[in-house]
Residue frames as qw, qx, qy, qz and C-alpha x, y, z in Angstrom:
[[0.976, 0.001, -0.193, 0.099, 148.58, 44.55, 27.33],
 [0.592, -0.728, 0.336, 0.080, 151.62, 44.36, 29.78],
 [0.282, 0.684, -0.666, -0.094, 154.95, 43.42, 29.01],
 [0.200, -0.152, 0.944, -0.212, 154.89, 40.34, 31.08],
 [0.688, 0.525, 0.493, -0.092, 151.08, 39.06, 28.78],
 [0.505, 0.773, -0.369, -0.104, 153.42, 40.11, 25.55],
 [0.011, -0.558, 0.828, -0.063, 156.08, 37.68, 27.18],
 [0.452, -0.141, 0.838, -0.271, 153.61, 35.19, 28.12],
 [0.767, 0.533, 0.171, -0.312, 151.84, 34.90, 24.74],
 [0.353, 0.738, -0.559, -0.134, 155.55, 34.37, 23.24],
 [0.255, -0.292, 0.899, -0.205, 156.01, 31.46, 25.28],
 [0.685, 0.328, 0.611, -0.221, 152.35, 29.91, 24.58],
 [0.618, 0.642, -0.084, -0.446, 153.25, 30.49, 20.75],
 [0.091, 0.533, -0.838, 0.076, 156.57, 28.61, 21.05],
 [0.412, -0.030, 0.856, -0.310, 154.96, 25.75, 22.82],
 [0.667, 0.433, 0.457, -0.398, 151.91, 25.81, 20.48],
 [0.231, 0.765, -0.556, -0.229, 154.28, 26.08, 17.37],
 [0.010, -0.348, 0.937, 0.003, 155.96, 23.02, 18.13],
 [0.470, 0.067, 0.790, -0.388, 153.25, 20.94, 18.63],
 [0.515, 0.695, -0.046, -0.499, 151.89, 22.09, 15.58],
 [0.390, 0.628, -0.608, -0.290, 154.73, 20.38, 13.99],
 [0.071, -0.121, 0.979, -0.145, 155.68, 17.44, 15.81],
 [0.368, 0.355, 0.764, -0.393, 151.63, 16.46, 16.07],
 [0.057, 0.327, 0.692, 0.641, 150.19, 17.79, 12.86],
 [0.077, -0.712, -0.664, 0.215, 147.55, 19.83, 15.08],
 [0.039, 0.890, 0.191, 0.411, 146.93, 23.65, 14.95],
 [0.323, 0.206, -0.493, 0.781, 148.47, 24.33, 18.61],
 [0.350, -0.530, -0.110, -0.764, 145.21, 25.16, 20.18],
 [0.700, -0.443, -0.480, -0.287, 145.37, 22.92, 22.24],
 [0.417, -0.229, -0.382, 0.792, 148.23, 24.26, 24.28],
 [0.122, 0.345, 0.116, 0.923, 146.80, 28.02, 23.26],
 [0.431, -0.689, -0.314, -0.491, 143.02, 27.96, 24.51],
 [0.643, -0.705, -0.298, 0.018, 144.50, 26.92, 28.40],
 [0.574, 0.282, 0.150, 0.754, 147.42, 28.59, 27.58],
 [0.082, -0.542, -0.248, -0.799, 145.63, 31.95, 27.03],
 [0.583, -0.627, -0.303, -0.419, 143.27, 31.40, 30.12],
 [0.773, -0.461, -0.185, 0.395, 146.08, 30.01, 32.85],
 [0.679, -0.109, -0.050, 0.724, 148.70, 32.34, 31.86],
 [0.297, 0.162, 0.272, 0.901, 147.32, 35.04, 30.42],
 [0.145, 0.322, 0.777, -0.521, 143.89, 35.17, 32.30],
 [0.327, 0.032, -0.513, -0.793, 141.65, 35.72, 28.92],
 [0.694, 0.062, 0.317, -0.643, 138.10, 35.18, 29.29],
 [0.694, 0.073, 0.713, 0.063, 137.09, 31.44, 28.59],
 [0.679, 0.671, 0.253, -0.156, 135.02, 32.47, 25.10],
 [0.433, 0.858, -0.277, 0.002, 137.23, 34.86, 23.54],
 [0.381, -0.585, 0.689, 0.193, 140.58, 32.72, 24.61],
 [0.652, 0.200, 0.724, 0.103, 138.88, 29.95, 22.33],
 [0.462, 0.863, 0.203, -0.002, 138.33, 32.56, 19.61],
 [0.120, -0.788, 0.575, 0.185, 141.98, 33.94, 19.90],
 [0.605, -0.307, 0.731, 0.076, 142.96, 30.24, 19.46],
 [0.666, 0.512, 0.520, -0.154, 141.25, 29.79, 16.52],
 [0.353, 0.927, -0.092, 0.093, 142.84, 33.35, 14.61],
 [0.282, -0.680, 0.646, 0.200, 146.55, 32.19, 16.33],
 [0.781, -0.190, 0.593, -0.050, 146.09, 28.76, 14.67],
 [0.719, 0.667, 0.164, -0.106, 146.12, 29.89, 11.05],
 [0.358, 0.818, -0.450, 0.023, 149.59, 31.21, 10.45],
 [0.379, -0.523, 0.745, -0.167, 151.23, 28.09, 12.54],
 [0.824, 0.382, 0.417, -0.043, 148.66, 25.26, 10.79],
 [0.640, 0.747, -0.132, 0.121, 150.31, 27.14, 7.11],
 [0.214, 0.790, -0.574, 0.007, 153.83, 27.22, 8.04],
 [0.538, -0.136, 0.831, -0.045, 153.79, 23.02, 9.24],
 [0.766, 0.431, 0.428, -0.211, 151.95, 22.83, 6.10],
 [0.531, 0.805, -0.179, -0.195, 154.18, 23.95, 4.15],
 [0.374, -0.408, 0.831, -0.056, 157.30, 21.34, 5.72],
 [0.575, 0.066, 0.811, -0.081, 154.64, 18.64, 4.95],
 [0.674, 0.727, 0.011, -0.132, 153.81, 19.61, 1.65],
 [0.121, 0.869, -0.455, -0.155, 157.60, 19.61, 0.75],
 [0.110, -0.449, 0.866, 0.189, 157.98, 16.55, 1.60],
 [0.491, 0.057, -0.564, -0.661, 154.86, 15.13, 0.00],
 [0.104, -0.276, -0.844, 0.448, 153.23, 14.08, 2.90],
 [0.350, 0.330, 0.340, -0.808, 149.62, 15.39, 2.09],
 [0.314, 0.286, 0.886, 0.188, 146.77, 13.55, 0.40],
 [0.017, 0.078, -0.109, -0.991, 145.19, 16.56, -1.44],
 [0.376, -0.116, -0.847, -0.357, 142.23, 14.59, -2.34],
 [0.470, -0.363, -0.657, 0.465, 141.33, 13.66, 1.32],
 [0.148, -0.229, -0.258, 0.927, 141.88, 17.17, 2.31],
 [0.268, -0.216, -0.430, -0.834, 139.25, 18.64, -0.44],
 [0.444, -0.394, -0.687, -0.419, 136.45, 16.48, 0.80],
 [0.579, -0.352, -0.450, 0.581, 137.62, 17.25, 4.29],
 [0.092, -0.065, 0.026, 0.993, 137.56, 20.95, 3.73],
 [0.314, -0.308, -0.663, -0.606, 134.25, 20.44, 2.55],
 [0.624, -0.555, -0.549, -0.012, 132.75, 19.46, 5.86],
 [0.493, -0.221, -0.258, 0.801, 135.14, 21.28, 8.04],
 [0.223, -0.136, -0.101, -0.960, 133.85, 25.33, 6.44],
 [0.341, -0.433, -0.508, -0.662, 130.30, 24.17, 7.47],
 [0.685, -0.492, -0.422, 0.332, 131.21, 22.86, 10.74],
 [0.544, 0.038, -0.116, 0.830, 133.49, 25.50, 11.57],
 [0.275, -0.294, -0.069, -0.913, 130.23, 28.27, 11.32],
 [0.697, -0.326, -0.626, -0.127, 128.42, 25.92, 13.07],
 [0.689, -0.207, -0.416, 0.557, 130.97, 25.81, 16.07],
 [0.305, -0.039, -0.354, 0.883, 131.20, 29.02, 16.54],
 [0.356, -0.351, -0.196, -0.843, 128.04, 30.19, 16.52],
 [0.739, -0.351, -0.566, 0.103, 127.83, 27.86, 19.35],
 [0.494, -0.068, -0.396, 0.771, 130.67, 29.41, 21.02],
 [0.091, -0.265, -0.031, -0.959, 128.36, 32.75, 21.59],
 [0.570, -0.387, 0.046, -0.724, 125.95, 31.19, 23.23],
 [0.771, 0.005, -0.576, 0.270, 127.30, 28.06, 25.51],
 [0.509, -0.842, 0.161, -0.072, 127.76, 28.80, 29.10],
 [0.065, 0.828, -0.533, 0.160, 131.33, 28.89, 30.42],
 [0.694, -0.342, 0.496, -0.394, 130.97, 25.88, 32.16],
 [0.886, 0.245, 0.383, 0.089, 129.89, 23.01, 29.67],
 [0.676, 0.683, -0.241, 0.132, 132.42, 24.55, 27.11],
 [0.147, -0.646, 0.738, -0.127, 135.54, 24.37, 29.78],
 [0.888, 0.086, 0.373, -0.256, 133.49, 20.39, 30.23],
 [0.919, 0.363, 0.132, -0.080, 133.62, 19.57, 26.68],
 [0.220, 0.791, -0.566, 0.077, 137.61, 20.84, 26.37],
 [0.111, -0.679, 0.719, -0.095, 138.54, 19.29, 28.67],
 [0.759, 0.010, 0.605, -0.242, 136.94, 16.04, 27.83],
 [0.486, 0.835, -0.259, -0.005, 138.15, 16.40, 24.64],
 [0.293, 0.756, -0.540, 0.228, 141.44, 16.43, 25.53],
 [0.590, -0.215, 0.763, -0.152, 141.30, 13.31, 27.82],
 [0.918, 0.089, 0.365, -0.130, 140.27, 11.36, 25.44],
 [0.587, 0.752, -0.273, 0.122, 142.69, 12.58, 22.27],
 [0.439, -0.658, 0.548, -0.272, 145.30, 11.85, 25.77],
 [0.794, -0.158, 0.512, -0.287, 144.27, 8.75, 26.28],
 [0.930, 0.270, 0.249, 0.025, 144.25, 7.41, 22.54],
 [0.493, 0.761, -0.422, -0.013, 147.59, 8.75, 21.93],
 [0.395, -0.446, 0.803, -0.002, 149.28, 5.55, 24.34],
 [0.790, 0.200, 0.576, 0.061, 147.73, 3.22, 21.52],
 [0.331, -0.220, 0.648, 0.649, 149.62, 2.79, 18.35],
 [0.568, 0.608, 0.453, -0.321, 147.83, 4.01, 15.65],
 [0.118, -0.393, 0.652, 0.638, 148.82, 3.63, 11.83],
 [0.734, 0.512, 0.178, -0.409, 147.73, 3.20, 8.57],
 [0.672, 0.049, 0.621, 0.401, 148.64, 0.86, 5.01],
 [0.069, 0.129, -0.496, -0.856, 147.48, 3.26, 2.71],
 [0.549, 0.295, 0.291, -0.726, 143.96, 4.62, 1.47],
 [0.475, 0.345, 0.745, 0.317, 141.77, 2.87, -0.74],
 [0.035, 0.404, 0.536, 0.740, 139.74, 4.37, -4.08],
 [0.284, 0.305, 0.342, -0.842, 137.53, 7.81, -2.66],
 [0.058, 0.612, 0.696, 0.370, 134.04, 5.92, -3.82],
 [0.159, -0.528, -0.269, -0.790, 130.94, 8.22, -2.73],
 [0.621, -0.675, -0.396, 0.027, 130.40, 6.70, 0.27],
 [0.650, -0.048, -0.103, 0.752, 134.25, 7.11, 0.94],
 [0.099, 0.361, 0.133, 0.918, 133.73, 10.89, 0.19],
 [0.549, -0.660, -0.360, -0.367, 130.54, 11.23, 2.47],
 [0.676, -0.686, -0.201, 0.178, 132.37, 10.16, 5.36],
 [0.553, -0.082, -0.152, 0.815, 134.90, 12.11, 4.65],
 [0.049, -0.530, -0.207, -0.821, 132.74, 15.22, 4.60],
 [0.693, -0.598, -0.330, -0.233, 131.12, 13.79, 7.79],
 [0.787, -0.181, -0.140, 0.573, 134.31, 13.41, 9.39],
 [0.335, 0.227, -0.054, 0.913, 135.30, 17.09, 8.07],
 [0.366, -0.745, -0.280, -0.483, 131.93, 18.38, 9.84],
 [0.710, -0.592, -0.205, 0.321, 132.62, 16.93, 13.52],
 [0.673, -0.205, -0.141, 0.696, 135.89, 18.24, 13.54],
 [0.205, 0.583, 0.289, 0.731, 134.80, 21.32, 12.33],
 [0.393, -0.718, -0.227, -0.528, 131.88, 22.40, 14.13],
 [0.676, -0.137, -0.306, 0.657, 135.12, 21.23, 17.11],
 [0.610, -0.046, -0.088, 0.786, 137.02, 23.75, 16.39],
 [0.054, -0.542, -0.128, -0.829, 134.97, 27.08, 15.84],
 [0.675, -0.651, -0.253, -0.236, 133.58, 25.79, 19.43],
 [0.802, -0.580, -0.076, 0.125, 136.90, 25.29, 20.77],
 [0.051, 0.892, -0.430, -0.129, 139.56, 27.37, 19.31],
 [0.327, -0.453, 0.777, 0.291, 141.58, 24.21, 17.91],
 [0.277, 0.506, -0.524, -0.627, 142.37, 23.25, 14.87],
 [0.924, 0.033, 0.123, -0.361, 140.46, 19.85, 14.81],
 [0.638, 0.385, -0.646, -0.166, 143.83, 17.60, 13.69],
 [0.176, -0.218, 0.863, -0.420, 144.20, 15.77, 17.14],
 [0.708, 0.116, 0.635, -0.285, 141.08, 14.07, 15.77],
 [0.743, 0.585, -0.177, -0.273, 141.47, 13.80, 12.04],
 [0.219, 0.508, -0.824, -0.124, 144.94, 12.24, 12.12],
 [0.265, -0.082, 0.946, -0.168, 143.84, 9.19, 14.30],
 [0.631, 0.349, 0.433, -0.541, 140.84, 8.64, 12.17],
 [0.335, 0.759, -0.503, -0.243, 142.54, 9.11, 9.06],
 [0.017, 0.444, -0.894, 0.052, 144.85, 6.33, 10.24],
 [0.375, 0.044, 0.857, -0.352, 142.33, 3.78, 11.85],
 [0.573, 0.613, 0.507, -0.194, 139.00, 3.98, 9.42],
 [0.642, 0.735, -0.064, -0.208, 140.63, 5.22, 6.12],
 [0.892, 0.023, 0.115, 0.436, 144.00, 3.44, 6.16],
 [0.035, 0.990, -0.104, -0.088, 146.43, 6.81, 6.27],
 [0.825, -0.096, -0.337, 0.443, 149.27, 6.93, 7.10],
 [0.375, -0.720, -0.383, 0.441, 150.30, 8.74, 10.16],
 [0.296, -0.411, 0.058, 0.860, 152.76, 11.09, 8.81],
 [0.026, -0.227, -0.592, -0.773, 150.52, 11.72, 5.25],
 [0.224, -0.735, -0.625, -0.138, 147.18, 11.93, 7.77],
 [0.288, -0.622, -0.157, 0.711, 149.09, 15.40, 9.50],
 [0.130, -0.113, 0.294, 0.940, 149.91, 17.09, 6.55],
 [0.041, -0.478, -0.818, -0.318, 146.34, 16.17, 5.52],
 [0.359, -0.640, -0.597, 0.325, 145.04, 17.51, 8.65],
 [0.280, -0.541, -0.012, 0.793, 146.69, 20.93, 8.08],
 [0.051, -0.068, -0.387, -0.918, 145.25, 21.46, 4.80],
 [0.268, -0.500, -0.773, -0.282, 142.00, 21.19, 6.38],
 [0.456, -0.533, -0.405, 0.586, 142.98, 23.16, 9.41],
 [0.220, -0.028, 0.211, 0.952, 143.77, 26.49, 7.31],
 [0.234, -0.421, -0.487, -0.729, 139.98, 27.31, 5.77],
 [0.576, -0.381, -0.719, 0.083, 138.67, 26.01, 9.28],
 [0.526, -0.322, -0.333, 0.713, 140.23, 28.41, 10.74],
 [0.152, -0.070, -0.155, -0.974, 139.69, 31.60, 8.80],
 [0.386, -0.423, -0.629, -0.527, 136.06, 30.16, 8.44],
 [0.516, -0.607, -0.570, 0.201, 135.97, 30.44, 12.50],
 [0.537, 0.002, 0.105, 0.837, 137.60, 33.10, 12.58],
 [0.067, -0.354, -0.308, -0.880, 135.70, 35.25, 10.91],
 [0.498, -0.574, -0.452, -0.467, 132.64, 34.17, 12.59],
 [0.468, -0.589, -0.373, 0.543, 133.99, 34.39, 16.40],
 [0.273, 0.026, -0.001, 0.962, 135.73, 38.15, 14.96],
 [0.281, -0.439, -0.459, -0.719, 131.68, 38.99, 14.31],
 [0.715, -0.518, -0.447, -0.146, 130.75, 37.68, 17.99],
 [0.147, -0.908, 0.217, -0.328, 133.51, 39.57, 19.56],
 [0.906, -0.353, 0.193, 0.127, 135.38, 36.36, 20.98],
 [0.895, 0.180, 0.058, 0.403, 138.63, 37.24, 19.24],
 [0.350, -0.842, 0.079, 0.403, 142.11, 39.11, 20.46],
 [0.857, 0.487, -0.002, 0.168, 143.72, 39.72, 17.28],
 [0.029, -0.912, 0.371, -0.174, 146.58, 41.18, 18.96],
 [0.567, -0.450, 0.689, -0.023, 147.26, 38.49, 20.95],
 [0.874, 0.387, 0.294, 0.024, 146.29, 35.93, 17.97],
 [0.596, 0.769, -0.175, 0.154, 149.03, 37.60, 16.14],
 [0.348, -0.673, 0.605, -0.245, 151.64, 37.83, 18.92],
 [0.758, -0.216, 0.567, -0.239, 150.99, 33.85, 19.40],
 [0.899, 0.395, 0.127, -0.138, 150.86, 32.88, 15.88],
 [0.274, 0.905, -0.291, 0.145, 153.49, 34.61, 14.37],
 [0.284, -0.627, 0.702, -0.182, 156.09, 33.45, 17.39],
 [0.762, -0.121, 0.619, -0.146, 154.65, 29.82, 16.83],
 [0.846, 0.522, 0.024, -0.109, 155.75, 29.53, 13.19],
 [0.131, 0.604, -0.772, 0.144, 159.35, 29.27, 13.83],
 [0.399, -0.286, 0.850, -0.193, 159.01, 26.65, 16.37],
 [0.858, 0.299, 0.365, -0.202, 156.21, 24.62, 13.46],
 [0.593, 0.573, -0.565, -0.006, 159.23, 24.31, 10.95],
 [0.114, 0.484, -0.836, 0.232, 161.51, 23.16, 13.73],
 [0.583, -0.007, 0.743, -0.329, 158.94, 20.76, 15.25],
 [0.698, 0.560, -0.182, -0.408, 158.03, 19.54, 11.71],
 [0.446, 0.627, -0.635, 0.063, 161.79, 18.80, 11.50],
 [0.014, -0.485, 0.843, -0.233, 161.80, 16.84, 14.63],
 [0.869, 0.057, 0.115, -0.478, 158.42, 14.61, 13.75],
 [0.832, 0.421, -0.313, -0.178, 160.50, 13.41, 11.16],
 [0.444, 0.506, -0.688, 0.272, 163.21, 12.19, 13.28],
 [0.521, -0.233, 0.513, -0.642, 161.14, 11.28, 16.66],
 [0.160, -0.076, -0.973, -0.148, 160.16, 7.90, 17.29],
 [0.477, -0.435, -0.303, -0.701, 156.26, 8.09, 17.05],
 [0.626, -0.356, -0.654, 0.229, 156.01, 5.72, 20.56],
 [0.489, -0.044, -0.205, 0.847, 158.11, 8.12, 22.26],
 [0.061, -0.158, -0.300, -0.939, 156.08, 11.84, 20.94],
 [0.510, -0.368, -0.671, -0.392, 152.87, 10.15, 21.47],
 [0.668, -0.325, -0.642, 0.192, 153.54, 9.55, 24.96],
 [0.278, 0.016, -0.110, 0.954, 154.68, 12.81, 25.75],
 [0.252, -0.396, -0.348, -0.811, 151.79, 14.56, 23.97],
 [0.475, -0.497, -0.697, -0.204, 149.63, 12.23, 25.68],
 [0.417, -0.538, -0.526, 0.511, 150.73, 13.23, 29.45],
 [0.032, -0.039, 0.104, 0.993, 150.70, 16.94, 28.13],
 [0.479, -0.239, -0.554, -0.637, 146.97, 16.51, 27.30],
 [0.630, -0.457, -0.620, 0.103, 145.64, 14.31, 30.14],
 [0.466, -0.501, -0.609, 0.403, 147.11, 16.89, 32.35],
 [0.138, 0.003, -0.166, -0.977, 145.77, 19.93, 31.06],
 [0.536, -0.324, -0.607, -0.488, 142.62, 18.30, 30.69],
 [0.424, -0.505, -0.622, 0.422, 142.73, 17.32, 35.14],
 [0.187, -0.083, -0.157, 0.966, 143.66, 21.01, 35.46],
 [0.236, -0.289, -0.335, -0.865, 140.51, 22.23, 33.59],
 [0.562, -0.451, -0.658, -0.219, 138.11, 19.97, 35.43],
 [0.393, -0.325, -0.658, 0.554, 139.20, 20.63, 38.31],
 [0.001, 0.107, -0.022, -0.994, 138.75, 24.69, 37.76],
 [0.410, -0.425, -0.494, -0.638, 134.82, 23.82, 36.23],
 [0.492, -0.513, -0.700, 0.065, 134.39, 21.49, 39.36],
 [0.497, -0.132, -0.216, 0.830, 135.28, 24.57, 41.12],
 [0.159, -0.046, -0.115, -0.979, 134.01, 27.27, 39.76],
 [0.442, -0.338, -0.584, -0.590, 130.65, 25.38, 39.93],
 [0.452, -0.532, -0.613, 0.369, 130.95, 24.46, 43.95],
 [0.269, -0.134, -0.179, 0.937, 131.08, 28.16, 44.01],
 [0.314, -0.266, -0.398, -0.820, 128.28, 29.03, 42.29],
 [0.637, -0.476, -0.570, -0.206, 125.91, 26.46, 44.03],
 [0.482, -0.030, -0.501, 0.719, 127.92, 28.13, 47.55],
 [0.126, 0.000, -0.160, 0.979, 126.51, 31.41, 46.69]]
């Protein structure tokens, strides 16, 4: 590894750091195109890196939002629940997906998590976890799982807005949530991409490591950011990462069908 891919993984940890805080998310989603634009990491194993960078950045925003009692421990359990089965799921996907439909589903992904971050989304507070309540949260902690071991991110860019919309959250108590759900998710992909060979742990460590400074200080500036504002940001950060990819599939694929 070069001095200039040792600089440019500091930069994508910083960036992915913050986001981490300010968004409740892991950071993968700056990391996986991150890794692949800047650092030119093969598609798979950039999504597997993403996965093993996301753990020590997910725990050090958790630990901001735990402090300030902004996590529904409850929530998280039944979530955690669904999330470790998904999470082996996902990546045993990731090992055998062509390059193609997984750059697809990113970046379609990330349009849509784009898209729904220009609508307000909030919550009044949960009701009583019956059994159904608990089902769909396990169901809820699958999807996002079997996400993230497929796509090297930490699955909260869909748990918060659910959280909020179908279980009454609230936004800032459905992040911290999201990060204790993000943490097992991770190791649990983790491991299984580290068995399938999809994971730099060098870089993963380089990336993480640099991105837990900036998840305290973006933590600190959730709390002081109007959510309108953040949202909108994120959003155009997302939507155009997400053109970028497509274009590169639509690309790589007129090439193929060229040759």
């Amino acid at each position: 590894m070069s001095s200039r891919d040792r600089l440019l993984l500091l930069v994508v940890g910083l960036g992915a750091g913050f986001l981490s805080g300010v968004f409740g998310v892991g950071g993968g989603i700056l990391v996986v195109p991150g890794l692949m634009m800047f650092v030119r990491m093969e598609q798979r194993r950039a999504h597997g890196t993403s996965l093993a960078a996301v753990l020590p950045i997910a725990v050090a925003s958790l630990v901001t939002y735990w402090a300030h009692d902004h996590v529904d421990w409850p929530v998280a359990l039944w979530l955690s629940i669904g999330a470790l089965a998904g999470a082996f799921v996902g990546a045993s996907l990731l090992a055998i997906i062509s390059k193609r439909n997984l750059a697809l589903v990113f970046a379609i992904v990330l349009a849509i998590v784009g898209i729904r971050l220009f609508f307000t989304v909030s919550g009044d507070g949960r009701g009583e976890i019956t059994v159904l309540v608990a089902l769909a949260y396990v169901l809820l902690g699958l999807v996002t799982g079997a996400l993230s071991g497929l796509l090297g991110i930490g699955g909260g860019a869909i748990m918060v807005p659910i959280m909020a919309v179908l279980f009454g959250i609230p936004s800032v108590i459905a992040k911290g949530t999201s990060l204790a759900v993000i943490i097992p998710t991770a190791l649990m992909g983790t491991v299984r991409n580290r068995s399938n060979a999809n994971v730099d742990i060098t870089a993963a460590v380089v990336v993480g490591v640099t991105g837990v400074v900036m998840a305290v200080v973006g933590a600190w500036v959730s709390a002081r950011m109007s959510d309108a504002v953040s949202n909108a940001l994120f959003a155009v950060l997302l939507i155009a990462v997400a053109v970028r990819m497509l274009r590169q599939a639509w690309k790589e694929t007129t090439s193929a069908r060229g040759q």
